[in-house]
N, C-alpha and C positions, 0 to 999 in steps of 0.2 A: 676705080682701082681698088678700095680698100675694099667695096664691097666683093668683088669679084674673091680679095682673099680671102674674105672672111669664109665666104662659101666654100674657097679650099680646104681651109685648114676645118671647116665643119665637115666635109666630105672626108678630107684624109681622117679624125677622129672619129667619124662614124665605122670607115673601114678599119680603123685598128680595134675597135670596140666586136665590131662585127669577126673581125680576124681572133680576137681574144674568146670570144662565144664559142665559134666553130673549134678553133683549136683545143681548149675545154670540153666540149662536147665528146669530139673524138678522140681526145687524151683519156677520158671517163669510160666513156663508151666502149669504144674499139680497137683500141692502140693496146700492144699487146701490156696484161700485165701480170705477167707470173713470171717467177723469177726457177723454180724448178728444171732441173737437170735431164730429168729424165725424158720420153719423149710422152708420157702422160701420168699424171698422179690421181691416186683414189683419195674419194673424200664421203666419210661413213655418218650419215644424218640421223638422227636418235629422234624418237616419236618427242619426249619432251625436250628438245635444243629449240633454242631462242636465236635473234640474230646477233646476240654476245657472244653464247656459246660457240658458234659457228666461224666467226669472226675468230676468235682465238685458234681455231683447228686450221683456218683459212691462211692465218696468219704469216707461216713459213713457207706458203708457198706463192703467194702475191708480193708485186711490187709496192701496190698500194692499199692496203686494205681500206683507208678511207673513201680512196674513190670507187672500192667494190660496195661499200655503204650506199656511198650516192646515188651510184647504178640500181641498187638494190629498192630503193625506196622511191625512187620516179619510175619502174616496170613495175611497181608493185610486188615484190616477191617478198618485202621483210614481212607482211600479214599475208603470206601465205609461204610459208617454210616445210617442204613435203619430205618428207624422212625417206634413207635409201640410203644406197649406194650408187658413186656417180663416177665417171670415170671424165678429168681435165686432162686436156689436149695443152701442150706444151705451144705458148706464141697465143693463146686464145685472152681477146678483148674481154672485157665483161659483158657485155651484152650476148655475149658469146655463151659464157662460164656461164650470166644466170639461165639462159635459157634450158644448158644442161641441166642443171640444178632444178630445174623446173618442170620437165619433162622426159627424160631420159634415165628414168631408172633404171640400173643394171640387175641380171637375176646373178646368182652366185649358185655353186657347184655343192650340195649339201649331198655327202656321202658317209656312209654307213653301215660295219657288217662285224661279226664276229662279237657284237656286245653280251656280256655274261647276264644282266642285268638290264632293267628299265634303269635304274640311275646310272650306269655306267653309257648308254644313250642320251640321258638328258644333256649329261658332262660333254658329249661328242659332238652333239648337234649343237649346242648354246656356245662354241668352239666356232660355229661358221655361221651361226645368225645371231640378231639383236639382242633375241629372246634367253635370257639368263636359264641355269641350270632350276632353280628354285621354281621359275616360272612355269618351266615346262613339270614339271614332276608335277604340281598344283594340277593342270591341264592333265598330264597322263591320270591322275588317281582321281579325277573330278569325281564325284560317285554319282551324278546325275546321268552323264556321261557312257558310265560304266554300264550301269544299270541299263539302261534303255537301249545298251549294243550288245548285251550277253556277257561282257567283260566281266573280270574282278582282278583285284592288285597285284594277284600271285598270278596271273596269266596273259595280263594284257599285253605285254613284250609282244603274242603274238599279232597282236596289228601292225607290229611294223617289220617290214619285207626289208631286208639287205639292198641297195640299189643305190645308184646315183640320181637324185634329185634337181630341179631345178625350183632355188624360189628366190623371191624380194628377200636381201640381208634384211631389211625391216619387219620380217615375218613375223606376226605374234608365236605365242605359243598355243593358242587356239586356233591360230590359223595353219599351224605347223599339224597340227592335231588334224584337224578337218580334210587336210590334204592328205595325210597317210591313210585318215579312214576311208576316202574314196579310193583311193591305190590297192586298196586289201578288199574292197569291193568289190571292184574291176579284176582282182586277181583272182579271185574264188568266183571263175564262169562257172557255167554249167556244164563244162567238160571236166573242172577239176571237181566239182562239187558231189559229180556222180561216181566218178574214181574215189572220194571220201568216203560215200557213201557205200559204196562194195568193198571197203572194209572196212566195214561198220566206226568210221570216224567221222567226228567231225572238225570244221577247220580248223579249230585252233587244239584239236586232239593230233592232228596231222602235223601241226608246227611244233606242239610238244614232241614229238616220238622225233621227230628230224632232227629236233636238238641233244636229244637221247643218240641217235645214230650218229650225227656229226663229233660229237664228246668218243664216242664206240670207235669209232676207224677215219682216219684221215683220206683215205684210200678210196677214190671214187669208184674204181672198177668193183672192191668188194663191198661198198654201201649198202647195195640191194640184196645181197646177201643177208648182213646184218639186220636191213629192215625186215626181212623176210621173217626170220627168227624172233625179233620180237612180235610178229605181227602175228605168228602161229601160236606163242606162248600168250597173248593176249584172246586168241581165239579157243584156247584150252583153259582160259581163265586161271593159267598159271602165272606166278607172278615173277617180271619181268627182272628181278635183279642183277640191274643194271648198276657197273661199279661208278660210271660217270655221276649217277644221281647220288649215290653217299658220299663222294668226293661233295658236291655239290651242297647235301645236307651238314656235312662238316665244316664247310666255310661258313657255312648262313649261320650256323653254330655258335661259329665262334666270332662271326664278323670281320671275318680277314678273308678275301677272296684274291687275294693276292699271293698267296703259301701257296707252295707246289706237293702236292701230294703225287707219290710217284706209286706207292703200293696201298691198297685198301685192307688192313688186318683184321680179323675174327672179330675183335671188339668195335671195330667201327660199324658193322653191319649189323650192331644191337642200338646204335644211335635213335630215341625216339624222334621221326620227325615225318611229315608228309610226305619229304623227298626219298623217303628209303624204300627204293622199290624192294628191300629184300625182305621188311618186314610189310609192307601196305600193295596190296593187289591193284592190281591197273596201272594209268598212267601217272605219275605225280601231279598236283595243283595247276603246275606250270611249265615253262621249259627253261632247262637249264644252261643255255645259251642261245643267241641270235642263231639258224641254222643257215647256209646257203642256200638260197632258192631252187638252188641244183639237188640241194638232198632232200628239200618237198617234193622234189618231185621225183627222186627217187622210191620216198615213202607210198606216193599214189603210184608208183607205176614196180613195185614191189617183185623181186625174183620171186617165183614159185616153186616152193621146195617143202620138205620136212623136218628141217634142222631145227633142232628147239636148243642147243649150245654150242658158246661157242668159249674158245679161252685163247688171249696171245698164241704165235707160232713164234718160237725160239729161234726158228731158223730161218724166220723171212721178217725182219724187224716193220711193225707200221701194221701187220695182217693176224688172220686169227688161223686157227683150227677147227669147224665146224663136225659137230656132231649130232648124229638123230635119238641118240639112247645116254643114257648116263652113264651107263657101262663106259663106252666109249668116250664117252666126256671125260670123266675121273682118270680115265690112261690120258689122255690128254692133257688135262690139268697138273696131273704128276709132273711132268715133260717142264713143262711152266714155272711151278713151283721149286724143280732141281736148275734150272737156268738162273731163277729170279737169289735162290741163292746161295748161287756160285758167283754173280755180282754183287752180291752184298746188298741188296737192294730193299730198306727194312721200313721206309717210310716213304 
């Protein structure tokens, strides 16, 4: 009789022993343990995060963060901690969470258009991925880099095309790099490359002139106009004095590209600088804003005409006046200059 109990009561503490394992197990494991509101929370892995780091970011959103430890280190995941962006599901066990965490990196929406500037880019992009503004600009001006793709500092803006991106938030800034330079490869086929080539441009001469036309007319119906006109005055080896690039040259001037210049005065068009198409023939160094993809390709696919000016129309606000003679330019310009001030419009 005793022995019989004894065997019980071994039997019932082995089941309660064995019931305590199991219930641990799946209390650890797979019992939900996030405590988050939402119906799922992002969680942003940095190349150097530890499983300290991680744990504290972790922290407001688990019920346990100890037992995400434990999980962590019997699947192996705290010696191997993969940097990203990860997206937890609301009710999810750990076994669950590490797996995301593990395998399941998310890409992120990296967009980009209208930047005046490579640094006002690095600022925009380092805004949706890892990779810090300092990091990228290092990357954009590497001069190994430069060098060996035809770039230089005052021109390189043109590798990157306006567009909606897909990448890892953990993206280097080499790696951000490497991606755009294939996107501008692939973009410059041999159908645009030969439209460059029959007017005598090349790519990143076609990305300057577009950010010249884009700055020139907001106005997509008259863009090819505009490009037209510079394209004849660059085919006449006349110089393209363009008011957008002294605008342009006066910010870089003075390092404020934030000032709104709303009129170009006599004096400003004596400014010594590369960007002043009114004194320097051709096109400037670089371009003087991001252009839309719309008005490269306006550029390659250029109206045919004879107009070599053009000046504001007073009475269709956003549009110009074009002219094939100076004669008719200077009556036009007149027109301009009695509008410009009659508003009082002096800077």
């Amino acid at each position: 009789m005793y022995k019989r109990k004894l065997i019980v009561l071994i039997s019932l503490i082995g089941i309660g022993i064995g019931t305590y394992f199991i219930f641990n197990f799946y209390n650890i494991f797979f019992w939900n343990n996030t405590v988050f509101k939402n119906k799922h929370s992002y969680v942003f892995i940095d190349h150097d995060d530890t499983m300290d780091s991680l744990e504290i970011q972790l922290e407001p959103l688990l019920k346990s963060s100890k037992n995400f430890l434990i999980a962590a280190e019997k699947k192996g995941y705290s010696q191997n901690i993969k940097p990203g962006k990860y997206k937890l599901i609301r009710g999810s066990g750990n076994n669950e969470l590490i797996n995301v965490l593990r395998s399941k990196r998310l890409t992120v929406k990296v967009v980009f258009n209208n930047q005046e500037r490579i640094e006002n880019l690095a600022k925009r992009v380092s805004s949706q991925i890892a990779a810090d503004s300092s990091s990228l600009m290092n990357a954009f001006y590497d001069t190994s880099f430069l060098e060996s793709n035809g770039f230089s500092k005052e021109n390189i803006l043109a590798m990157y095309l306006p567009n909606s991106y897909d990448f890892f938030w953990d993206t280097t800034a080499e790696g951000f790099r490497k991606k755009m330079f294939n996107n501008y490869q692939q973009f410059w086929n041999k159908d645009r490359l030969k439209k460059a080539k029959a007017q005598n441009l090349s790519p990143i001469d076609v990305y300057i002139l577009a950010s010249i036309v884009q700055k020139e007319s907001p106005k997509e119906d008259e863009q090819p106009r505009v490009a037209s006109v510079y394209l004849n005055r660059l085919a006449k080896r006349m110089k393209l004095q363009a008011d957008p690039t002294v605008i342009y040259a006066l910010k870089k001037e003075s390092n404020d590209f934030d000032q709104v210049i709303k009129r170009v005065l006599l004096k400003d068009l004596k400014i010594s600088s590369l960007f002043n198409t009114y004194k320097n023939k051709g096109l400037p160094p670089g371009p003087i804003t991001m252009p839309d993809i719309s008005t490269i390709e306006v550029v390659l696919s250029a109206e045919q005409n004879t107009y070599l000016y053009f000046v504001a129309d007073p009475s269709k606000p956003g549009y110009h006046l074009f002219a094939k003679n100076l004669r008719q330019h200077n009556s036009n310009k007149q027109l301009y200059i009695n509008w410009i001030n009659k508003k009082k419009i002096y800077r």
